[in-house]
ZAMARGU-4260 file (C-alpha; in steps of 0.2 Angstrom, whole numbers, plus 5000, padded with zeros to 4 digits):
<rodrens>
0) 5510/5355/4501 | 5507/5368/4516 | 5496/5379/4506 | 5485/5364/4498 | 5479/5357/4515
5) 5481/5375/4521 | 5466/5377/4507 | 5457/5360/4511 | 5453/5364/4528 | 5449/5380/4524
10) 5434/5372/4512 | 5429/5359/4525 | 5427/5373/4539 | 5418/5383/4526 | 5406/5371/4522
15) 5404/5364/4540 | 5400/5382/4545 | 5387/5381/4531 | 5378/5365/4534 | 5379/5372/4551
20) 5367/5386/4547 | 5353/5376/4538 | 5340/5381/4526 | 5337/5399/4524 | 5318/5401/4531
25) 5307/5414/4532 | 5290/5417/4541 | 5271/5418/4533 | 5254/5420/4539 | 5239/5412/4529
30) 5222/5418/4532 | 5211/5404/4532 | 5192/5407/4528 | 5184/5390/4530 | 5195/5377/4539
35) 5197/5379/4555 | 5217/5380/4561 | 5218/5361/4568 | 5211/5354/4551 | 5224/5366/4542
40) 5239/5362/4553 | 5235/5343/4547 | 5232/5346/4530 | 5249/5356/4531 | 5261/5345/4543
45) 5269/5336/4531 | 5279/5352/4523 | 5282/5360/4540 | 5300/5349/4546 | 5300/5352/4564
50) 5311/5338/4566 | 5325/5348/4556 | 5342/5349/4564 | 5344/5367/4559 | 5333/5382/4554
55) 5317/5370/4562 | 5299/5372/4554 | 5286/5378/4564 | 5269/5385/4564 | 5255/5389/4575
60) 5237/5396/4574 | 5224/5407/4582 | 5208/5411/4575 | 5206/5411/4557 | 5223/5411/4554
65) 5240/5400/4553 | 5257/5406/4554 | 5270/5396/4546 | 5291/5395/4547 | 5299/5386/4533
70) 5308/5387/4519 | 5301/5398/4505 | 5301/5383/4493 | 5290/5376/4506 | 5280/5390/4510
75) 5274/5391/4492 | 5269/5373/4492 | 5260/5376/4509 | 5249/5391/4502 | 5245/5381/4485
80) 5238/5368/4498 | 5228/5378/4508 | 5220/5387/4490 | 5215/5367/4486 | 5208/5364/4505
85) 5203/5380/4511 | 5183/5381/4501 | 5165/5382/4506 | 5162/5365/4515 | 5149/5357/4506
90) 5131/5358/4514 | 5122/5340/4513 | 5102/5338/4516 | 5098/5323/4522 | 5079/5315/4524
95) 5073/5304/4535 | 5058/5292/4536 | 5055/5282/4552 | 5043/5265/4544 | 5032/5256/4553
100) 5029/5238/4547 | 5013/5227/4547 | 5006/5244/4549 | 4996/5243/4535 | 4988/5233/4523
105) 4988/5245/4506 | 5005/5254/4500 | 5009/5273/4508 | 5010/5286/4493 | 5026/5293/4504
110) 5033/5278/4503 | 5034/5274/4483 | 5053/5277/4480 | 5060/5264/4493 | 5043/5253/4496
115) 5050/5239/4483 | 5066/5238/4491 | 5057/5238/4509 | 5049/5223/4502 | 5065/5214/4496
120) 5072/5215/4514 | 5059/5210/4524 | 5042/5201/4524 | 5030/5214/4531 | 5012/5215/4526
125) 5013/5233/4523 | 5023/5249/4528 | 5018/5266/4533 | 5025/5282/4536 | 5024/5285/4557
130) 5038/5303/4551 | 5051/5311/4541 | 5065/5324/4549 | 5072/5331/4535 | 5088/5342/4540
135) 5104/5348/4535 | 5125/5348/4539 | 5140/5352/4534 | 5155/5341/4529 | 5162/5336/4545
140) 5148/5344/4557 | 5135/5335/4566 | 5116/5339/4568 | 5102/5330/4580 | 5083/5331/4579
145) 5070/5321/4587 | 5059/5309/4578 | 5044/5298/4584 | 5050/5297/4600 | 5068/5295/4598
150) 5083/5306/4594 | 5092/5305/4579 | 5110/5311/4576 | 5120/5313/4558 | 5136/5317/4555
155) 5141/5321/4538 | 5159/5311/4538 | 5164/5313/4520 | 5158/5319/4503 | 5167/5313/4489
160) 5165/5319/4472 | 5154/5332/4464 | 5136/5334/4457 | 5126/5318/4454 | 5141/5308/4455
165) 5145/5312/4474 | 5145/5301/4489 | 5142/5304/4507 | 5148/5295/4521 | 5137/5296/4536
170) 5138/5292/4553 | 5121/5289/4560 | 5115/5286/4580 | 5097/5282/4585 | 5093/5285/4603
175) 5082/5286/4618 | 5065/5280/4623 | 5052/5277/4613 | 5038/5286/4621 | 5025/5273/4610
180) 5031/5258/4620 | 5018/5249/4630 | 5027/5248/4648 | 5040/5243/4651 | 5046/5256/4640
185) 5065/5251/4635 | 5079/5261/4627 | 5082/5260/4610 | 5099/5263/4604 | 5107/5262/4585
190) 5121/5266/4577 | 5129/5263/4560 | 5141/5273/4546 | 5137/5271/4528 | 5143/5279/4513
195) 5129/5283/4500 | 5126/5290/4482 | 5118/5309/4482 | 5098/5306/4480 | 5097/5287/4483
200) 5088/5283/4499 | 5096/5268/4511 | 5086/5256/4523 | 5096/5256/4536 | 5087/5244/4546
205) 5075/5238/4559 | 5079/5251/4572 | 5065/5245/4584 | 5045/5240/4590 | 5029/5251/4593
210) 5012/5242/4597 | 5009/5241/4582 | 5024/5233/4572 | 5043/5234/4567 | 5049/5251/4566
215) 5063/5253/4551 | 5073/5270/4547 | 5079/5276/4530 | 5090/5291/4523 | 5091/5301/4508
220) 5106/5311/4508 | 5105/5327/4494 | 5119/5341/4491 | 5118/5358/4491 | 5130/5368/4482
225) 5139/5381/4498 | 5139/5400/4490 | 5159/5405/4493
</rodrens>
């Protein structure tokens, strides 16, 4: 009887010491070449357990590159992650038109591809081109570029999908005076986030007034393939 419980504690004190140990882990560094470590560490959180009683996962990154202690069960799953994540960003083109109405009596050849839907949303007499700013961004970055007077700001939110099937998620800003104004000159300011099919053009609205009509701003947004 002795020796059974005798045996008994000696297999609870075995495995107490055991659970007392935790996982095994080890420790891995990832070298990242087109996320940057913040956007890696949240792609990757979920499989790092910091909250883990024993053997806690951690991880930590400078640079280009994110180290990593977890199990190695883990650590495979986190490097199969980062393989998925870690590509060329892709690069979107976007157009813009700034579209003064009642500016003009006969159609603007520049204009052909969205004219008929200008025409649906409002009841202008004519429309005419006062510029296009045509420049590109990144998924997630930001650009700015003046246009007639104001500045515009794109940032590139989100592109889903690939080829002629993606979308792009834009947020979009308008500001600053427009030098056209007769006095007193008043800031313009606009701002809006909408999600768009590659190579379809948006009317994002009536964005202002010059002296000689309704100004109105569209986008186009285009994607070009990142080279690796």
């Amino acid at each position: 009887m002795r020796l059974r419980v005798s045996l008994f504690l000696t297999a609870l004190l075995t495995l107490a010491a055991a659970c007392g140990t935790g996982p095994a882990v080890d420790t891995r560094t990832f070298e990242l070449k087109y996320l940057r470590g913040p956007e890696a560490s949240q792609i990757i959180s979920p499989y790092v357990y910091g909250d883990r009683r024993e053997a806690k996962g951690m991880m930590s990154f400078a640079g280009t590159t994110i180290t990593v202690r977890e199990t190695p069960d883990n650590l495979d799953k986190i490097a199969r992650v980062l393989a998925q994540y870690d590509r060329p960003r892709p690069l979107v083109r976007l157009t813009f038109h700034l579209i003064q109405a009642d500016g003009a009596s006969t159609s603007d050849p520049a204009l052909a591809d969205v004219e008929a839907t200008l025409k649906k949303l409002f009841r202008f007499r004519g429309y005419r081109m006062v510029e296009e700013g045509v420049f590109s961004a990144t998924e997630g970055g930001e650009v700015s570029q003046a246009m007639g007077g104001f500045g515009v700001t794109a940032g590139i939110h989100r592109v889903s999908g690939t080829g002629d099937s993606a979308t792009v998620e834009l947020g979009i800003h308008l500001y600053g005076r427009n030098v056209q104004l007769a006095p007193p000159r008043r800031y313009v300011e606009f701002a809006t986030t909408v999600g768009l099919p590659v190579g379809k053009t948006a009317v994002l609205g009536n964005v202002g007034q010059d002296p000689r009509g309704t100004l109105i701003l569209t986008v186009r947004p285009e994607l070009i393939i990142a080279s690796p």
